[in-house]
N, C-alpha and C positions, 0 to 999 in steps of 0.2 A: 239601358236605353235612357238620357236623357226625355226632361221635359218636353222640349222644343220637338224632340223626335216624335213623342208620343202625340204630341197634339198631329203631328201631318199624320198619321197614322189613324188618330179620329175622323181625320177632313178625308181620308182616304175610305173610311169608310162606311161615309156618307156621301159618296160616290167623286170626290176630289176635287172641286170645284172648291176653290179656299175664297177667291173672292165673295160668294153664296155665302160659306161658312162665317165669311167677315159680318156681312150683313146680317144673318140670322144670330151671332152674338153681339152687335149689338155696333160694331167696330166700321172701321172704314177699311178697304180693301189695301190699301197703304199700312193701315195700323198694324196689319195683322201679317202683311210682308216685311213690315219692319220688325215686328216679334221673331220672326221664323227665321230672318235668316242677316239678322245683323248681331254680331257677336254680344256686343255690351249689352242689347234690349233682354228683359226676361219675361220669362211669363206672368204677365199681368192681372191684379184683380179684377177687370174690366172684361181680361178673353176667359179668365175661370167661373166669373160668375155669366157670361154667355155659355158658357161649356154646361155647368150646370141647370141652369135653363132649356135647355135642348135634351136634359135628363140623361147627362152622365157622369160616372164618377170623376169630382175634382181629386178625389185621394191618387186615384190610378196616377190620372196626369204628375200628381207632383209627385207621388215615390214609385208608383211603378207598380204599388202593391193593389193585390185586389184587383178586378173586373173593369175593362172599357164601357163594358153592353151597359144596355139604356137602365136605368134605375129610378124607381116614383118618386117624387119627391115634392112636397110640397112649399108654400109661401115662408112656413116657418123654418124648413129644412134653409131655405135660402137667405132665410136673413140672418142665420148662425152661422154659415157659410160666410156670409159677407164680414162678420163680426170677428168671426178665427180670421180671415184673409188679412183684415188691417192689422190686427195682433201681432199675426207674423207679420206683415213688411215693418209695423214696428220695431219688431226684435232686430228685423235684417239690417234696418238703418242706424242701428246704436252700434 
């Protein structure tokens, strides 16, 4: 399963309402329709660090491994999250 897929699969079950889901990460309901279903768009540090904010695994999202369900996570968990996400898109853009 693809990212993209797994994210509607999150919004889906928290009961599917993607435009909600935009808002509560942080996103505009446009943003997050243009992630989901325009080919060039990917998944974004802006919809993973919403993702994780709402206390789920970003790992699942991007490789699929490990657990959707909700997980604790605190302020620190999230700015090392944030930290790795630039890393990699650094890597992605060289």
């Amino acid at each position: 399963m693809e990212q993209k897929k797994r994210v509607k699969k999150l919004i889906e079950s928290r009961g599917g309402n993607q435009a909600e889901f935009a808002r509560q990460c942080g996103m505009t309901p446009n943003e997050l329709h243009g992630i989901l279903n325009e080919a060039k768009k990917a998944v974004n540090h802006r919809l993973l660090l919403g993702i994780a904010q709402l206390g789920y695994s970003t790992n699942w999202v991007l490789t699929g491994e490990g657990d959707m369900e909700f997980i604790n996570i605190t302020k620190k968990d999230l700015e090392y999250l944030k930290t790795q996400i630039q890393v990699l898109e650094n890597l992605i853009k060289k």
